[in-house]
C-alpha positions as CSV (number, residue, x, y, z in Angstrom):
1,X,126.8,114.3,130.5
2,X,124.7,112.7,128.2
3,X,121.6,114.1,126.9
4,X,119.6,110.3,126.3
5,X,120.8,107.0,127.5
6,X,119.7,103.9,125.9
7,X,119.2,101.2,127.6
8,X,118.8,97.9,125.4
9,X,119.6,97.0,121.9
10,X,116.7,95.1,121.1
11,X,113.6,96.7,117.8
12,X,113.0,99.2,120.5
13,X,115.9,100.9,121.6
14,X,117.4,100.6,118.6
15,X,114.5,102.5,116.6
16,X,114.8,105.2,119.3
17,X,118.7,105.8,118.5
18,X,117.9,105.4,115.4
19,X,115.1,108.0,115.4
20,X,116.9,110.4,117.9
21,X,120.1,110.2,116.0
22,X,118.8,111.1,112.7
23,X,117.0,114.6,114.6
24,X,120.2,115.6,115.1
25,X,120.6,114.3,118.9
26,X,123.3,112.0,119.5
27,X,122.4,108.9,122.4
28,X,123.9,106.2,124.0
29,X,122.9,102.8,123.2
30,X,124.0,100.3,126.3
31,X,123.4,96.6,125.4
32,X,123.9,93.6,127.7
33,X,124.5,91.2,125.2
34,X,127.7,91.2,122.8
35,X,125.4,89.8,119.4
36,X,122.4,91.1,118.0
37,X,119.0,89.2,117.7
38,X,119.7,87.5,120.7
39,X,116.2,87.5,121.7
40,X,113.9,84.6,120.7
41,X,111.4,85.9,118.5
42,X,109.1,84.6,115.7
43,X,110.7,86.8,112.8
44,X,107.0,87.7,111.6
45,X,105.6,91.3,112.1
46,X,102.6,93.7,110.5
47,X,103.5,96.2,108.0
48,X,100.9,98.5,109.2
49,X,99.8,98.2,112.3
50,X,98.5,100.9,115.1
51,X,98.7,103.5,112.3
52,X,102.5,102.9,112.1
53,X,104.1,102.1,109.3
54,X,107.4,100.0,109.8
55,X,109.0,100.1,106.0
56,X,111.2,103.2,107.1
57,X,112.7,100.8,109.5
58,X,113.9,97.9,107.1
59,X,116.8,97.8,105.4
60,X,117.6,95.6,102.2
61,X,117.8,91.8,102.9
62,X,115.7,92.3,105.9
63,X,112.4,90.8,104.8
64,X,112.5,87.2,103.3
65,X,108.5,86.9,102.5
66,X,105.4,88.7,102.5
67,X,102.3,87.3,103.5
68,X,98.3,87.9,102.9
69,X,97.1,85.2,105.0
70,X,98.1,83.5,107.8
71,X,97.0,79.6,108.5
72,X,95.8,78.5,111.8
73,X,96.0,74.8,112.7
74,X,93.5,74.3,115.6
75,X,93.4,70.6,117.0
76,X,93.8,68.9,113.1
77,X,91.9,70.9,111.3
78,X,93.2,74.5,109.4
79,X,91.8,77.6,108.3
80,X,93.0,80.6,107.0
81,X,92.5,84.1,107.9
82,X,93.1,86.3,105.6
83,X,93.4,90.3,104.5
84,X,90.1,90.0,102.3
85,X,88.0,88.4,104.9
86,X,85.2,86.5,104.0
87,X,81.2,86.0,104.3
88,X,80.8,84.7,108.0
89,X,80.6,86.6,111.1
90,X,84.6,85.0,112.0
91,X,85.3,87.1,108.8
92,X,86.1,90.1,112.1
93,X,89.3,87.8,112.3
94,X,90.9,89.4,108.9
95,X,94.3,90.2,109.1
96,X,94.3,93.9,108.4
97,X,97.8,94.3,106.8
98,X,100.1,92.3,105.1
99,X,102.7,89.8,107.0
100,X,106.3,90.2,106.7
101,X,108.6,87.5,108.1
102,X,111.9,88.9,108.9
103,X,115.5,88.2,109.4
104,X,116.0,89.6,113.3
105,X,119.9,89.6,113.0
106,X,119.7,90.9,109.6
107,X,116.8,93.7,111.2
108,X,118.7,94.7,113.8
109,X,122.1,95.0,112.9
110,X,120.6,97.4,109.9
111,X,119.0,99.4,112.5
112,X,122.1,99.8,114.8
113,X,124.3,100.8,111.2
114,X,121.5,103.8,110.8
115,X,121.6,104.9,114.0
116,X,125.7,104.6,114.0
117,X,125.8,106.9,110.6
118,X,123.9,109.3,112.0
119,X,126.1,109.5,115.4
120,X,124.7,107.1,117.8
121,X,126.9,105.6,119.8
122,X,126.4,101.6,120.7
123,X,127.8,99.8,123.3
124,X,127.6,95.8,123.4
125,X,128.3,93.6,126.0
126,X,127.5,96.4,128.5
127,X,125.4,95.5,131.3
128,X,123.7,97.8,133.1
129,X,124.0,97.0,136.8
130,X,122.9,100.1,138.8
131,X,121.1,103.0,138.4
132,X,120.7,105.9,140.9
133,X,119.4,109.2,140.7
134,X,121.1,112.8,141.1
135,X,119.9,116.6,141.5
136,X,118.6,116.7,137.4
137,X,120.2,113.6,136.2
138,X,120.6,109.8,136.3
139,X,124.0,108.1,137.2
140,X,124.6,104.3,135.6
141,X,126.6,102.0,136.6
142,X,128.4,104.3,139.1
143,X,130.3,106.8,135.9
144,X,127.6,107.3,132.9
145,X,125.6,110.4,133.4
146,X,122.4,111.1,131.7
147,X,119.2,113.6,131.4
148,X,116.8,111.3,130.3
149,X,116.8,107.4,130.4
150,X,114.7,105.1,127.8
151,X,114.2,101.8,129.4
152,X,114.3,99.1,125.9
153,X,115.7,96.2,127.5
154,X,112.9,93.7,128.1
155,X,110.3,92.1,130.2
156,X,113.0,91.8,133.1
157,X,113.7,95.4,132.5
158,X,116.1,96.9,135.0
159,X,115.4,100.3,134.1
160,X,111.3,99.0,134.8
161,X,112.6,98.0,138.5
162,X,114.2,100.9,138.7
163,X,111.1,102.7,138.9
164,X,109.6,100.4,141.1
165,X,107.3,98.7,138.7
166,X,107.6,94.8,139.0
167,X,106.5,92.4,135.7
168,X,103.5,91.0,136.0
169,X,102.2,88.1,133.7
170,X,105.3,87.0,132.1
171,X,104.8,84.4,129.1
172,X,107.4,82.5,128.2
173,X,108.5,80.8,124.3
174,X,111.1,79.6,122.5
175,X,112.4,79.4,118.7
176,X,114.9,78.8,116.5
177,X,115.6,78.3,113.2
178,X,115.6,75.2,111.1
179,X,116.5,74.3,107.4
180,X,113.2,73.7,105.8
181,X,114.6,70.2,104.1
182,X,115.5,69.2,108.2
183,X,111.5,69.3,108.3
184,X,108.6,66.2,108.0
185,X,107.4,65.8,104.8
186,X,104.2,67.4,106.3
187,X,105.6,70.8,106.9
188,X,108.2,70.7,104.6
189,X,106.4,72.4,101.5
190,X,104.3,75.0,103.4
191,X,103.3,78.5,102.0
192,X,101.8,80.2,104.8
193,X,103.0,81.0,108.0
194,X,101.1,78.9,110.7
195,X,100.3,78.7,114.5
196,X,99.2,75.5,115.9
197,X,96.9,75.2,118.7
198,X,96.5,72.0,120.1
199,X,96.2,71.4,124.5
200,X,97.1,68.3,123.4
201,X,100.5,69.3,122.0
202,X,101.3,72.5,123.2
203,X,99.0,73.5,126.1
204,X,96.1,75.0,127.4
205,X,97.4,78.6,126.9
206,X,99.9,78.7,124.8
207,X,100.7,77.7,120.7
208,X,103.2,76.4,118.5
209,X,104.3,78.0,115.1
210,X,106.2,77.5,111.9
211,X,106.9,80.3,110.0
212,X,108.7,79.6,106.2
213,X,111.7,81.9,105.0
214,X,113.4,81.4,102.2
215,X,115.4,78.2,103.3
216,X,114.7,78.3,106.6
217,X,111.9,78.2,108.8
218,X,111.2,80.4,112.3
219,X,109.7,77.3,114.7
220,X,109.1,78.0,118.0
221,X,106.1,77.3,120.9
222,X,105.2,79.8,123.6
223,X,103.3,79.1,127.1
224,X,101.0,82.1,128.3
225,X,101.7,80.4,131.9
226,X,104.0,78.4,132.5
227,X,107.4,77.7,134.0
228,X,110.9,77.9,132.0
229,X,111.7,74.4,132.4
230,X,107.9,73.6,131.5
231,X,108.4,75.2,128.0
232,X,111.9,73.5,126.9
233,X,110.0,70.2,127.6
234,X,107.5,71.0,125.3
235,X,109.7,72.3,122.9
236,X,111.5,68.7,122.5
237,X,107.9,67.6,122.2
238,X,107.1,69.9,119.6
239,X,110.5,69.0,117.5
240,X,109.4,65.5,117.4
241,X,106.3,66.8,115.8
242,X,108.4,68.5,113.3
243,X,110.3,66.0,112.2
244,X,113.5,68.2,113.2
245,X,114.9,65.5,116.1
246,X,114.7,62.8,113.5
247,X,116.6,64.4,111.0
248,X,119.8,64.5,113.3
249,X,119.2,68.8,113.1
250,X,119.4,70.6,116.8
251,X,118.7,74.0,115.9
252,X,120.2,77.1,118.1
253,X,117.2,78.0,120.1
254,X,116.7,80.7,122.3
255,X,114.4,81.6,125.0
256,X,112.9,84.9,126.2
257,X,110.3,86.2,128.6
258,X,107.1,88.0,127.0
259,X,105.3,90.7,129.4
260,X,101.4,90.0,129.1
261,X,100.7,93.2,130.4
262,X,100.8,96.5,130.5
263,X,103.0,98.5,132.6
264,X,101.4,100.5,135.4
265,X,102.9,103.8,133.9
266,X,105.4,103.9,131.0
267,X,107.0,107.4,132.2
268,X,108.4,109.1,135.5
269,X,110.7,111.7,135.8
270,X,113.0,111.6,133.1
271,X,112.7,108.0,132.2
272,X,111.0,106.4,129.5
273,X,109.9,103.1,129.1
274,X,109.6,101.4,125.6
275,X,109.0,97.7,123.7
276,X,108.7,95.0,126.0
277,X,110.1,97.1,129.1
278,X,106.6,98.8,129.0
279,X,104.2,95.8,128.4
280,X,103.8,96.8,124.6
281,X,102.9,93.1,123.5
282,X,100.0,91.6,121.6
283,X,98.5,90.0,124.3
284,X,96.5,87.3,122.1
285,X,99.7,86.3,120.2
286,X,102.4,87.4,122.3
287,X,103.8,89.4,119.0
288,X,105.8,92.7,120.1
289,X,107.6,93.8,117.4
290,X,105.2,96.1,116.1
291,X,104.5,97.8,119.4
292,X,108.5,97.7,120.1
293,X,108.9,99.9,117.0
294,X,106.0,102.4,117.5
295,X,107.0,103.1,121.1
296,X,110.6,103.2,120.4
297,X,109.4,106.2,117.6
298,X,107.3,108.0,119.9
299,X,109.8,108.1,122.7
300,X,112.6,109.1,120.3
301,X,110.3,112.1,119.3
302,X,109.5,113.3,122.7
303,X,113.0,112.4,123.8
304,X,114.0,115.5,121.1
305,X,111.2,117.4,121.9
306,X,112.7,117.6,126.0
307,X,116.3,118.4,124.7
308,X,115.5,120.5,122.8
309,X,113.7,123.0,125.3
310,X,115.6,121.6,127.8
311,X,112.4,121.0,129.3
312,X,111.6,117.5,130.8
313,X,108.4,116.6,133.0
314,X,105.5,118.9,130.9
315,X,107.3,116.9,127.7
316,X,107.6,113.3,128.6
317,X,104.4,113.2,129.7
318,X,103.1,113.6,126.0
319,X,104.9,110.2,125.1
320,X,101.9,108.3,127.4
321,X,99.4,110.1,126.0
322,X,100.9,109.4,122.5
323,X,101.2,105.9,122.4
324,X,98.1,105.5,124.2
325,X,96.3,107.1,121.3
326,X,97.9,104.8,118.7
327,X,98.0,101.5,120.4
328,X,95.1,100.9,123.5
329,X,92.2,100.1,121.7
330,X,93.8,97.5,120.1
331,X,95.8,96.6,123.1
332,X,92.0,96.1,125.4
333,X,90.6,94.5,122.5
334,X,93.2,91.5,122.2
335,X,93.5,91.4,125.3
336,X,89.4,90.8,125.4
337,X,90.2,88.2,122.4
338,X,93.2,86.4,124.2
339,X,90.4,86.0,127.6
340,X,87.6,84.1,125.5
341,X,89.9,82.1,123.5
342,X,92.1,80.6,125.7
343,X,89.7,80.6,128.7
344,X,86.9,79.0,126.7
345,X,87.1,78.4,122.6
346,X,90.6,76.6,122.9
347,X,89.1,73.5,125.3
348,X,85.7,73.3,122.8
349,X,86.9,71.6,120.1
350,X,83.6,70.6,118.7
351,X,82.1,74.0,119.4
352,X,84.9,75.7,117.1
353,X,85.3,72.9,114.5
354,X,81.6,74.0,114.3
355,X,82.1,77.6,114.4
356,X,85.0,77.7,111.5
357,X,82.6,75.1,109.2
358,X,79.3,76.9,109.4
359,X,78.8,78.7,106.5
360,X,76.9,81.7,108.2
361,X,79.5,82.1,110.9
362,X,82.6,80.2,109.1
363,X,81.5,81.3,105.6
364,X,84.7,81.0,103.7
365,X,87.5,80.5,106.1
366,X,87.8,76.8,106.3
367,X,90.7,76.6,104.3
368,X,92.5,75.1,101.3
369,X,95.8,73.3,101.7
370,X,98.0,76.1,103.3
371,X,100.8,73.6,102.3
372,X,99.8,74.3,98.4
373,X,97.6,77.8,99.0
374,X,100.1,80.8,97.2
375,X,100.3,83.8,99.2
């Protein structure tokens, strides 16, 4: 009998074995797919964000650039938000932390070495098929018994159907990563990481972005609505924008889908739900790392807590309320954000060329050269 079951090897669940395996508690990690970083992903997350701090959670190598600014490319013309803000009203747009832009392999598989030297067990290449309950326990794939079951393994969670709770408003992107010589001259000697937001080239609801590593860049477009097939289209049309098609480059890209919401409940019984299983995605930018470590933290601590008194349902409860307390407000408030943008300010381009240029609303934001600007 195990006392936690993992399921998913993704930030999530791999911060949670982490987390419990370092208290002492010993879990098991289940993950479908045989590699790590698997997942497409833009590679960029917040150092501080929800009142978590990730640095405990990145090993050496891990972080190939930090960023104070981020550029924004909206139709042709850019602007930069920033840390330090600036005079304008839009000045509410500050980044509030810096930017790190991460290796995901590199992240993960440093992760899944913590949590294996401090006696977590990982599994890869293990799906999990079926999950059934018994008197006090769970029963997985027909021979793993557990107490308690976290739930890390996506926005097609089985662990989520398992409790009944179907995905609703599923995004969809892809990325992949390119040399940054393989780029247009255009892109090739940018500083900042950027999203581009153009209907016209990526879509009504949805954004392209290039983030710059070392000597590589994370590229990738992602669809708020949209079909699978839909996407892949547009990411050939967005590769041509690049440059990267002409260069004779087809980078290894991978796909993913991106919950948009939250989940009705992140906790029954003795199962937990974490990461992208539970919704915990930045519903403006699609971004979930962040909220994939935090929640993967918080259920890790409760998780002990439980074992610990051998006490389950007046314990897990206190993981909601937890999260809840660090990330909701700023989960309703992007989620305001992502409603007014890309229901009204994304098909006005005058209106926000307007907005970004006025020097009482704009003040200093429109931008220098992001392609020259030194972060």
């Amino acid at each position: 009998m195990e006392d936690v079951v993992i399921v998913g090897g993704g930030p999530a669940g791999l911060t949670a074995a982490k987390t419990l395996a370092e208290s002492g508690i010993s879990p098991l990690l289940l993950e479908a797919s045989p590699e790590f970083g698997h997942k497409a992903c833009g590679e960029l997350m917040a150092e501080n964000l929800y009142g978590f701090s990730v640095s405990n959670f990145l090993t050496k190598g891990v972080v190939e650039r930090v960023h104070e600014e981020i550029a924004i490319r909206f139709y042709d013309e850019t602007f930069v938000v920033s840390r330090r803000g600036g005079r304008g009203l839009i000045s509410k747009l500050r980044i509030p932390t810096r930017l790190l832009f991460i290796n995901r392999k590199k992240f993960e598989r440093g992760l899944a070495a913590k949590a294996r030297a401090s006696g977590a067990t990982i599994k890869m290449g293990v799906r999990v098929f079926k999950i059934e309950r018994g008197s006090d326990f769970l029963v997985i794939n027909d021979e793993i018994r557990t107490k308690l079951l976290v739930g890390a393994d996506g926005a097609l969670s089985i662990v989520r159907r398992f409790l009944g709770l179907e995905p609703r408003d599923l995004a969809f992107a892809m990325s992949g990563r390119v040399k940054i010589n393989s780029l247009a001259e255009e892109w090739r000697n940018l500083e900042l990481p950027m999203l581009i937001v153009d209907p016209g080239k990526i879509a009504d609801r949805g954004y392209g972005w290039i983030f710059p590593g070392r000597t590589e860049a994370n590229v990738g477009v992602g669809i708020f609505d949209g079909h699978e097939r839909f996407v892949r289209g547009l990411w050939k049309t967005f590769e041509r924008t690049l440059g990267i098609e002409d260069r004779g480059e087809e980078p290894e890209t991978r796909g993913a889908f991106i919950p948009l919401s939250l989940s009705r409940k992140t906790w029954v019984d003795n199962v937990l739900l974490v990461g992208d299983a539970a919704g915990m995605v930045d519903p403006l930018t699609g971004g979930g790392l962040n909220g994939a470590l935090l929640s993967g933290w918080l259920a890790a601590r409760v998780c002990e807590e439980a074992v610990r008194k051998n006490e389950t349902k007046g314990t897990l409860k206190k993981y909601e309320e937890r999260w809840k307390s660090h990330f909701l407000t700023s989960y309703l408030k992007s989620k305001l954000l992502s409603r007014l943008f890309y229901s009204f300010f994304i098909n006005r381009k005058k209106l926000t060329s307007w907005i970004t240029r006025h020097p009482i609303l704009g003040g200093s934001y429109s931008s220098p050269n992001p392609h020259t600007h030194k972060s």
